[in-house]
VOPAGU-2260 file (C-alpha; in pm, 1 decimal, decimal comma):
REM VOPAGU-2260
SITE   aa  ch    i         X         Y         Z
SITE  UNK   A    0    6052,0   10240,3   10728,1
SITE  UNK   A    1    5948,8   10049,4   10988,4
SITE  UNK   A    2    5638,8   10288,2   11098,4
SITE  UNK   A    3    5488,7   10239,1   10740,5
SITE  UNK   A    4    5537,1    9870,7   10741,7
SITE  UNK   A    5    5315,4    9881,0   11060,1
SITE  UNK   A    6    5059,4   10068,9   10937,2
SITE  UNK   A    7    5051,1    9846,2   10611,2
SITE  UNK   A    8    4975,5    9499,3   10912,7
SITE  UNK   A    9    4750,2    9689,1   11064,0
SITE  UNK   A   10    4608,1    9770,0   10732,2
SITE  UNK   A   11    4611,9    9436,2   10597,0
SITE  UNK   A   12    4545,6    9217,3   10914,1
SITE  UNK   A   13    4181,6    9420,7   10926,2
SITE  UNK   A   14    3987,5    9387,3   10611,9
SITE  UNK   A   15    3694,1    9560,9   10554,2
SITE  UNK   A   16    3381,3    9407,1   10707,1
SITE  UNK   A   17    3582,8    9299,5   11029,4
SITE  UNK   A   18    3595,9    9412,1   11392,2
SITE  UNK   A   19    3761,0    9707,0   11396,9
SITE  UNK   A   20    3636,3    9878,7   11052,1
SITE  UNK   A   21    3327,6   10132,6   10977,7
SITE  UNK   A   22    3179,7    9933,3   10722,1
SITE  UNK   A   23    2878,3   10086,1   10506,1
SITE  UNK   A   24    2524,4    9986,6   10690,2
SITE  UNK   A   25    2371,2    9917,7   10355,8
SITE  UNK   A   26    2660,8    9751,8   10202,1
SITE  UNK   A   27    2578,4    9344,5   10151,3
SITE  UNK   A   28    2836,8    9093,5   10301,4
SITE  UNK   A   29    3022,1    8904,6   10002,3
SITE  UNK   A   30    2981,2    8514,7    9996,2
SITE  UNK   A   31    3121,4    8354,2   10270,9
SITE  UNK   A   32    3381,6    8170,8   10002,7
SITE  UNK   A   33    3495,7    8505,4    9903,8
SITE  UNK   A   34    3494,2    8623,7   10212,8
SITE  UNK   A   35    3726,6    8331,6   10360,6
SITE  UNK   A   36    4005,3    8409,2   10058,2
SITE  UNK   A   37    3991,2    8802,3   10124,4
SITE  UNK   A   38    4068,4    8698,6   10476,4
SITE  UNK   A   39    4306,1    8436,9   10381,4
SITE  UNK   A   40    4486,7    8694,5   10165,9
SITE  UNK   A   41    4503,3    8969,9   10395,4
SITE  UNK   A   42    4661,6    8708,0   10672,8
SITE  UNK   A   43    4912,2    8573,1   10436,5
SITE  UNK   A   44    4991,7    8962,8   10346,7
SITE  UNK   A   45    5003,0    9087,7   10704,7
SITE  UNK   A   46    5233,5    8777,0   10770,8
SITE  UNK   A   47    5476,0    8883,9   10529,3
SITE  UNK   A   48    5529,9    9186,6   10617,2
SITE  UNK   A   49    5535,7    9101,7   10993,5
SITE  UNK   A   50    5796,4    8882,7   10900,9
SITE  UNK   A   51    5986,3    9139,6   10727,6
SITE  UNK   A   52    5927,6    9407,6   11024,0
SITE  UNK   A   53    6065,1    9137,5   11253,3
SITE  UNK   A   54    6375,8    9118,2   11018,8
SITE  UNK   A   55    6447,8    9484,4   11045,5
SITE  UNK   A   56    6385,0    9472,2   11403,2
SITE  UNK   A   57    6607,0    9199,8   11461,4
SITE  UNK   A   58    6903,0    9241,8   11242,6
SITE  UNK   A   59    7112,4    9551,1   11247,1
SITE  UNK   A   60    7200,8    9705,5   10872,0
SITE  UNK   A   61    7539,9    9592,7   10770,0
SITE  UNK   A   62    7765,8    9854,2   10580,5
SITE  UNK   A   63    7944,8    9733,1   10292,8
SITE  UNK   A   64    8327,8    9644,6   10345,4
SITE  UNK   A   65    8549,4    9906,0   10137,2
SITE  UNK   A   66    8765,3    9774,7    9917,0
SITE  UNK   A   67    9026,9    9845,0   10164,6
SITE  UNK   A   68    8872,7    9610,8   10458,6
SITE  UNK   A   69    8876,1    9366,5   10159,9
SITE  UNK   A   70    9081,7    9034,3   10182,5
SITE  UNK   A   71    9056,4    8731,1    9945,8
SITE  UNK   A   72    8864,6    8504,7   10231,0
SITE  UNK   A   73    9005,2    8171,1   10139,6
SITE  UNK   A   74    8846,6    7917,1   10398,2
SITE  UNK   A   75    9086,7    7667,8   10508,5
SITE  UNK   A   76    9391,4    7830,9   10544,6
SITE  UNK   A   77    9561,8    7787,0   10907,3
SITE  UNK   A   78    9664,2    8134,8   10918,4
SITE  UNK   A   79    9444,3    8482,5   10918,2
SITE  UNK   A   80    9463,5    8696,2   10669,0
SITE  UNK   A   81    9451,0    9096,5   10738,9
SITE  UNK   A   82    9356,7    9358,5   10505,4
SITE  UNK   A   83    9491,6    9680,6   10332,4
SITE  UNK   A   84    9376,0    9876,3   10629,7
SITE  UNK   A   85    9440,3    9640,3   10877,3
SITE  UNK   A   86    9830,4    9654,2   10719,0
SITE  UNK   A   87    9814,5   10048,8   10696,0
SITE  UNK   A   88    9733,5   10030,2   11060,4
SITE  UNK   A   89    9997,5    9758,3   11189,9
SITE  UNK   A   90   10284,7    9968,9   10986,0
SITE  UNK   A   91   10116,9   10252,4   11181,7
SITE  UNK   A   92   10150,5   10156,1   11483,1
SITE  UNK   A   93   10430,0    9881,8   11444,1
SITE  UNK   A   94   10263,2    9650,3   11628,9
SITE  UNK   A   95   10388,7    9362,3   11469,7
SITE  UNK   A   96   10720,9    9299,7   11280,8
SITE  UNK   A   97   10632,1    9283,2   10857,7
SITE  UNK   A   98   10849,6    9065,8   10650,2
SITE  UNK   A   99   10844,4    9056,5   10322,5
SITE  UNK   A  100   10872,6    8697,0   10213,9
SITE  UNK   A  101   11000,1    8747,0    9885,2
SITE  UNK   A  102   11427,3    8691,9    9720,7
SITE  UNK   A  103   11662,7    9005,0    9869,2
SITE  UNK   A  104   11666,1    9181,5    9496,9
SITE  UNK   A  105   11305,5    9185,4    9447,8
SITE  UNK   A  106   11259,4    9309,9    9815,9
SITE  UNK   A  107   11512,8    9549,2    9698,7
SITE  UNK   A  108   11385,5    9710,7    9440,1
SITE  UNK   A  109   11026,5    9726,7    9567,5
SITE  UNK   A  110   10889,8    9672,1    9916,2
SITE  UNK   A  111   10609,1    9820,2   10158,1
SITE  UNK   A  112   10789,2   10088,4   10380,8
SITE  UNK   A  113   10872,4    9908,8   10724,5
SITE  UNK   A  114   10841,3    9577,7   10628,9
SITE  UNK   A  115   11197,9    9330,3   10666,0
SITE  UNK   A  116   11370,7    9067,1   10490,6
SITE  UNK   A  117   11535,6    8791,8   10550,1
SITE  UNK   A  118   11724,9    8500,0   10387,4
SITE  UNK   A  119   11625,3    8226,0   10230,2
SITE  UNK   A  120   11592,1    7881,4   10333,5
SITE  UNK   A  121   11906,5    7698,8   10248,0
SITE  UNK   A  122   11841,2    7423,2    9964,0
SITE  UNK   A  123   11505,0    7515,5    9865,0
SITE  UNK   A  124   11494,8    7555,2    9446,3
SITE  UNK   A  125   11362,5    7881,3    9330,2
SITE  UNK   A  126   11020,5    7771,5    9228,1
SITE  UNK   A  127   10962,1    7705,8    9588,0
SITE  UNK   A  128   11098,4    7997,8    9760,8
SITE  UNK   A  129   11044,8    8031,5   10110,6
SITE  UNK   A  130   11191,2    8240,7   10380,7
SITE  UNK   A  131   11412,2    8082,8   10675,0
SITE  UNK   A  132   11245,9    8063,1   10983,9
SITE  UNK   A  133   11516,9    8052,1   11249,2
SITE  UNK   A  134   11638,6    8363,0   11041,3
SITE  UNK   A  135   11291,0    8502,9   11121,0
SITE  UNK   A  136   11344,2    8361,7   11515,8
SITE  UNK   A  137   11634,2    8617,9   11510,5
SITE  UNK   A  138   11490,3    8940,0   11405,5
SITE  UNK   A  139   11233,1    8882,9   11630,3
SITE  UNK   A  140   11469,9    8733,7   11921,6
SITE  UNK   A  141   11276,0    8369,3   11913,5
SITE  UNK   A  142   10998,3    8468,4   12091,0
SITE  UNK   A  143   10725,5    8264,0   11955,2
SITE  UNK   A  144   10425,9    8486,5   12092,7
SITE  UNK   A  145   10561,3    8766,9   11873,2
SITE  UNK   A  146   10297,1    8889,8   11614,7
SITE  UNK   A  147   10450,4    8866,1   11272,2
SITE  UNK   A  148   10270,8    8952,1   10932,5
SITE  UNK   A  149   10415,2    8799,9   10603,7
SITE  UNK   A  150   10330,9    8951,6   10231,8
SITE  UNK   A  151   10474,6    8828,1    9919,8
SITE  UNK   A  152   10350,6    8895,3    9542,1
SITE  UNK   A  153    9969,9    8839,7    9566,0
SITE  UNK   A  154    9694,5    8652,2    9563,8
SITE  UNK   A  155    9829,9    8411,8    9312,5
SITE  UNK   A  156   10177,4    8412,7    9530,4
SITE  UNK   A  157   10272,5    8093,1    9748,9
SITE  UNK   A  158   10550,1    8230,1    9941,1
SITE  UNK   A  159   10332,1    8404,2   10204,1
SITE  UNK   A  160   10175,9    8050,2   10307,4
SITE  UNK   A  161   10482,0    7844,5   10265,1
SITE  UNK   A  162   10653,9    8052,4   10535,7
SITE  UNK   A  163   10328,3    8100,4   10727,9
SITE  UNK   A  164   10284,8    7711,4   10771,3
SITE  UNK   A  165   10652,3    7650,5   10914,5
SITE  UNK   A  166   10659,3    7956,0   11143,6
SITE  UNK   A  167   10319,6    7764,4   11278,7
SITE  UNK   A  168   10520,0    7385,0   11309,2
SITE  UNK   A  169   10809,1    7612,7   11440,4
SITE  UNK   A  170   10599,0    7709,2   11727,6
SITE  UNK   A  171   10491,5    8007,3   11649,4
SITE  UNK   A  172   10149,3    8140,4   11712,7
SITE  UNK   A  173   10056,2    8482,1   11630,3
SITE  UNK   A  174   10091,7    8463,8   11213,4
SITE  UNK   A  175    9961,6    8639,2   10974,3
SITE  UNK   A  176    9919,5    8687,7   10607,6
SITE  UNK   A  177    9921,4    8991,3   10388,5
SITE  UNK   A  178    9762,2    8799,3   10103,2
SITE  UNK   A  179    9647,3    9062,6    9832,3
SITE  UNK   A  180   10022,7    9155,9    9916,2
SITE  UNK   A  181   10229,8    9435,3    9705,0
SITE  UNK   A  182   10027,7    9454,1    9388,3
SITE  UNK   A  183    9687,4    9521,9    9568,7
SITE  UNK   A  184    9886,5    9793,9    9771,0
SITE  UNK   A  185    9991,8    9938,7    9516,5
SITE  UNK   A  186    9702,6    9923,6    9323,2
SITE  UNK   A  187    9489,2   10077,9    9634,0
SITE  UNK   A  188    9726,8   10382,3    9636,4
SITE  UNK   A  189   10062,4   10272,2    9833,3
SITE  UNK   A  190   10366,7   10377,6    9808,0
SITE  UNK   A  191   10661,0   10143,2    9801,6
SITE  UNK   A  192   11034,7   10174,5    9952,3
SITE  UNK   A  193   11363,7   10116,1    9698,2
SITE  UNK   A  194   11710,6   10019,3    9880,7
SITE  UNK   A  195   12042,0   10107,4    9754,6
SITE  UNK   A  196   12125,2    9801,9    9520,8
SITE  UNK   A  197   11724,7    9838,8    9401,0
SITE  UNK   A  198   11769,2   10172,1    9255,8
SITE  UNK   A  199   12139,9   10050,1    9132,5
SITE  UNK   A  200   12018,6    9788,0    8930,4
SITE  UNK   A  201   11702,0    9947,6    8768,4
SITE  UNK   A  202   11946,9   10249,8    8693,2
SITE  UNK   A  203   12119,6    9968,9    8498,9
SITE  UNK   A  204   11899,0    9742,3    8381,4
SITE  UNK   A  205   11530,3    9896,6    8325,2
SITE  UNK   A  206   11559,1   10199,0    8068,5
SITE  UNK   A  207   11185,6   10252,7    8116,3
SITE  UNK   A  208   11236,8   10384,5    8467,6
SITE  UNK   A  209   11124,4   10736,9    8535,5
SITE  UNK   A  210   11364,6   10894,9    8772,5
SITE  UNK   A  211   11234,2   11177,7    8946,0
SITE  UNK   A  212   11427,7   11486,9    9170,9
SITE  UNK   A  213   11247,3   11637,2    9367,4
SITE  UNK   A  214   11522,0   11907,8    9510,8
SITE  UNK   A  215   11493,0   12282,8    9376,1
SITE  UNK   A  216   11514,5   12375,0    9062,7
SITE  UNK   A  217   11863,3   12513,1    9135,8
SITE  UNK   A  218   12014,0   12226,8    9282,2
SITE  UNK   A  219   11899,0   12014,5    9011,3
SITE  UNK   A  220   11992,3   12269,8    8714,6
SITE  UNK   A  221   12373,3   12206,0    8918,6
SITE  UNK   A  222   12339,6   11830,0    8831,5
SITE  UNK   A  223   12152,6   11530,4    8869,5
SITE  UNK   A  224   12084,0   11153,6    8762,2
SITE  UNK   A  225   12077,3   11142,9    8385,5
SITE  UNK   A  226   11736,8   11182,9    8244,3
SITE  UNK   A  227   11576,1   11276,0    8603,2
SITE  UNK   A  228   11275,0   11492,8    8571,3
SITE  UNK   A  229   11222,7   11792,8    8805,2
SITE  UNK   A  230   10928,8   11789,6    9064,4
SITE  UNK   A  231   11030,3   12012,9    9336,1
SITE  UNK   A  232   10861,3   11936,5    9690,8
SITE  UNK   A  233   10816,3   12286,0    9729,1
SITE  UNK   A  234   10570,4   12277,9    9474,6
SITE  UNK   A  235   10424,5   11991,8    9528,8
SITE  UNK   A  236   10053,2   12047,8    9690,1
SITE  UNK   A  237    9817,4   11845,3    9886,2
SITE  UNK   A  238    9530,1   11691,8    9693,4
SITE  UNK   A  239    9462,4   11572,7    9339,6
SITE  UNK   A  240    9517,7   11758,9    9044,2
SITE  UNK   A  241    9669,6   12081,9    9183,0
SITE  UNK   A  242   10040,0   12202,0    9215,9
SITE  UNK   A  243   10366,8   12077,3    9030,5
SITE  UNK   A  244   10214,6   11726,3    8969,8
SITE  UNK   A  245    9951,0   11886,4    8754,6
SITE  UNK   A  246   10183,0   12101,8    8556,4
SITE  UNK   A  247   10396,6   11767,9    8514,6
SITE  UNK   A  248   10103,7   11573,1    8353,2
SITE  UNK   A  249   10015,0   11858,8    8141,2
SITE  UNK   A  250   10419,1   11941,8    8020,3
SITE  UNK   A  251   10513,1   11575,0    7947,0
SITE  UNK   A  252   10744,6   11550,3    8256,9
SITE  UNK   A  253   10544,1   11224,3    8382,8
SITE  UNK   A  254   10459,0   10930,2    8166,2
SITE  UNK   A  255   10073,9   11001,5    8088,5
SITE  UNK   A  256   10043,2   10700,2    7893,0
SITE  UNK   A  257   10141,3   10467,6    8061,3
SITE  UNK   A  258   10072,3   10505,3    8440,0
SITE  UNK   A  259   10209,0   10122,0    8478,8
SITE  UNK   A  260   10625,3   10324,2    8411,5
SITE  UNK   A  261   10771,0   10251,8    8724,5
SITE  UNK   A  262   10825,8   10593,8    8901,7
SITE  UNK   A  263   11183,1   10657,3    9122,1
SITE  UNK   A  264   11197,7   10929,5    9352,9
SITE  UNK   A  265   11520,0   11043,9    9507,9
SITE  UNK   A  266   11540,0   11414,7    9696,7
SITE  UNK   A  267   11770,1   11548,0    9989,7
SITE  UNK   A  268   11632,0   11296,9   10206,9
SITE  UNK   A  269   11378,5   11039,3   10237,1
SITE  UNK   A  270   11126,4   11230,6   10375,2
SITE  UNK   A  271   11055,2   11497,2   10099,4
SITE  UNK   A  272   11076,4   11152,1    9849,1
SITE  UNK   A  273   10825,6   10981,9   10032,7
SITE  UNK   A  274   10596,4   11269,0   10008,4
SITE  UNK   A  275   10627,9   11349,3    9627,8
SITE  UNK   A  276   10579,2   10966,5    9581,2
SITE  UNK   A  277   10253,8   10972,0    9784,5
SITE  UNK   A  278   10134,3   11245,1    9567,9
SITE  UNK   A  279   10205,6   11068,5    9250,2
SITE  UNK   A  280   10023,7   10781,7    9390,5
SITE  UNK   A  281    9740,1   10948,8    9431,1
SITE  UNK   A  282    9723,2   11080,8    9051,5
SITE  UNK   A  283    9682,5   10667,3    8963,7
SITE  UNK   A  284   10046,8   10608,4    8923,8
SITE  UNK   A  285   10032,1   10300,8    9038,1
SITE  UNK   A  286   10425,7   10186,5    9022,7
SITE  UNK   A  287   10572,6   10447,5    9301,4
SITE  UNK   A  288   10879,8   10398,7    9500,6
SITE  UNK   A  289   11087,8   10653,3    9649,5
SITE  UNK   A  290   11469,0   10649,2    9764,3
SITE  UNK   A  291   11500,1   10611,4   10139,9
SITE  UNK   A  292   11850,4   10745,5   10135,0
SITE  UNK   A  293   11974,3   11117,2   10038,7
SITE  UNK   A  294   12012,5   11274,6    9680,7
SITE  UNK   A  295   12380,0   11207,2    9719,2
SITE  UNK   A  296   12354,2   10815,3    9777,7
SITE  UNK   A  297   12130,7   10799,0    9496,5
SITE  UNK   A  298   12360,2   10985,4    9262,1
SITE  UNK   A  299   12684,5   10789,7    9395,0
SITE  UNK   A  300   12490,2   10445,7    9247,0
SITE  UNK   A  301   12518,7   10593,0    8906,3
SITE  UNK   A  302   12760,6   10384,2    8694,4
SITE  UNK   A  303   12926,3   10249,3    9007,3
């Protein structure tokens, strides 16, 4: 690119009939009028495009952001704001401690895996929910150079920047803010953790729920959760559209028409849940959770 915008100034910069060209002996010079704007053209030309070489010189290309290095960019906000990756990362490495900002039973039912919660502030009416700091200065034993990352429901969610601005009058100094919070990570393909009284009350309450087992067939032929659908991890393969999970769309055990059903997996123990949850994530089910306890937990919620 920028080898043929040189040879277009060097092109351009010489017109015919200059220094530096062969032109025809016999060939009459135009009017000197003429020849001024051919000149005049072929400066303003070669100018251009100098400038434009210059650019390209000077300024290295910039890659688009994924939407995953994506956050919402609000200016004026006293605390940063991180992205999905920069979250992924943070969880990865746990180098900071993740609350999530939001009442105990919605944290319950549905939260990123590793992040905390905490009480609320005493007096403060439900419209205006926001965490308690000093309950916040425990978990992360008052140290007020500890990084902390908050995340509540959203863009549209105040509860992140409510608790953001009094951990910042409280002293503290290394805040910051999940914004796009749970519905963007769910949306970009995360998985979410349920607790114990979660999974109890959507057994109870939401008779959409999809619950599925993911033991062996045998073990859940000897019983299971009412209405539970078998996905056995053994079957369960890497990738998108292969294994089980295909069979499953195809046979009518998951919910192909309506990929907002929230999903429950339970199996023998977290980990095997977790990884048929990330699979069903990844087939656009966008409303995953899996049990972090064992298959036995789970079932021992049912009509307690």
């Amino acid at each position: 690119m920028r080898e043929w915008l040189m040879r277009a100034v060097l092109k351009t910069a010489v017109p015919q009939g200059t220094v530096g060209s062969n032109p025809t002996p016999s060939a009459k010079p135009p009017p000197r009028g003429e020849a001024l704007m051919t000149q005049n053209t072929a400066f303003r030309g070669s100018l251009t495009i100098a400038i434009a070489l210059f650019t390209l010189g000077a300024t290295p290309a910039k890659s688009n952001p994924t939407i995953s290095q994506a956050t919402l960019g609000e200016q004026s906000q006293p605390t940063t704001e991180i992205s999905t990756e920069e979250m992924r990362t943070i969880l990865a490495d746990k180098s900071a401690t993740v609350f999530d900002v939001r009442p105990f039973l919605e944290f319950a039912v549905s939260h990123i895996p590793g992040a905390l919660n905490v009480a609320a502030k005493p007096g403060v009416p439900m419209s205006m929910y926001v965490s308690d700091v000093a309950e916040i200065g425990r978990v992360v034993h008052e140290n007020k150079a500890a990084p902390i990352v908050v995340y509540c429901n959203g863009p549209a969610c105040g509860k992140s920047k409510r608790v953001a601005s009094e951990l910042l009058q409280a002293g503290y100094s290394n805040v910051r803010r999940f914004q796009l919070g749970i519905p963007v990570w769910r949306a970009l393909g995360g998985v979410t953790e349920i607790e114990p009284e979660g999974l109890k009350r959507v057994l109870e309450k939401d008779g959409t729920a999809v619950v599925v087992d993911v033991r062996e067939p045998d073990e859940f032929k000897a019983g299971s959760i009412p209405a539970a659908r078998n996905i056995p991890r053994s079957a369960v393969l890497e990738g998108k559209d292969v294994g089980e999970v295909k069979k499953a769309r195809d046979d009518g055990r998951l919910p192909m028409e309506d990929h907002n059903t929230r999903l429950i997996v339970v199996g023998s123990e977290a980990a095997s849940a977790r990884y048929v949850a990330e699979a069903l994530a990844r087939e656009a089910f966008h409303n995953v959770s899996y049990f972090r306890g064992t298959y036995t937990e789970a079932r021992a919620l049912v009509g307690r």
